[in-house]
N, C-alpha and C positions, 0 to 999 in steps of 0.2 A: 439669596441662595444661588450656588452657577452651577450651570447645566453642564454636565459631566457624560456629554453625550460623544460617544465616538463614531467621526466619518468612518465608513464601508464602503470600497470602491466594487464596483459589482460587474463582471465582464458579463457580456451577451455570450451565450452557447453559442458556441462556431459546431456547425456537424460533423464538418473532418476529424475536428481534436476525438474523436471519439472511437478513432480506428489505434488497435493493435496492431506496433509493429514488432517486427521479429525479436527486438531487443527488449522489448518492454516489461517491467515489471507492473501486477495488479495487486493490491489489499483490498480487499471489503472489510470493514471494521463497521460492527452494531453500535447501533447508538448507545450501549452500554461499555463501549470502548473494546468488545471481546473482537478479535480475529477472527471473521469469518471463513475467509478463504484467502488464498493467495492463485496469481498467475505466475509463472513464470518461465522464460524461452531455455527450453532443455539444454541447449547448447552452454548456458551458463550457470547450472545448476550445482556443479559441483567446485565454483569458483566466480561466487556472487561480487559484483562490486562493495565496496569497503560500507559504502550508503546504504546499501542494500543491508548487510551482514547486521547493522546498526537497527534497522527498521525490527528486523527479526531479534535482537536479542531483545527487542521493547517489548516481547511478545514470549520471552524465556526458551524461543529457538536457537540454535547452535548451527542448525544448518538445511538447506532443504531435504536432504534425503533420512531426517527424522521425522519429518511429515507421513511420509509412506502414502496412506490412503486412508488417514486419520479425519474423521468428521473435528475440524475446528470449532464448530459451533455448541 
């Protein structure tokens, strides 16, 4: 019988990575895959990068300013 075990490379937590910059996009997604929340820099809200637009339509958004101040959860 062979072991069908797959390596996982595992990075140590650096504590900088953990600062928001201006440019930054945030998901929280539940371990049920639902979209918690999103962060994102005002300045690019109404012309998200193409990566971005993609994340949200996995989520049946169209765009940020159909968010409003809609509870996600």
């Amino acid at each position: 019988m062979s072991n069908n075990l797959a390596t996982v490379e595992i990075e140590e937590y650096q504590e900088d990575e953990d600062e928001m910059h201006h440019d930054d996009f945030g998901f929280i997604i539940g371990p049920d895959g639902s979209l918690k929340s999103v962060m994102y820099p005002e300045h690019l809200m109404d012309d998200p990068p193409q990566e971005i637009q993609a994340i949200l339509s996995v989520f049946g958004i169209d765009s940020f300013n159909e968010l409003g101040n809609r509870t996600l959860h």
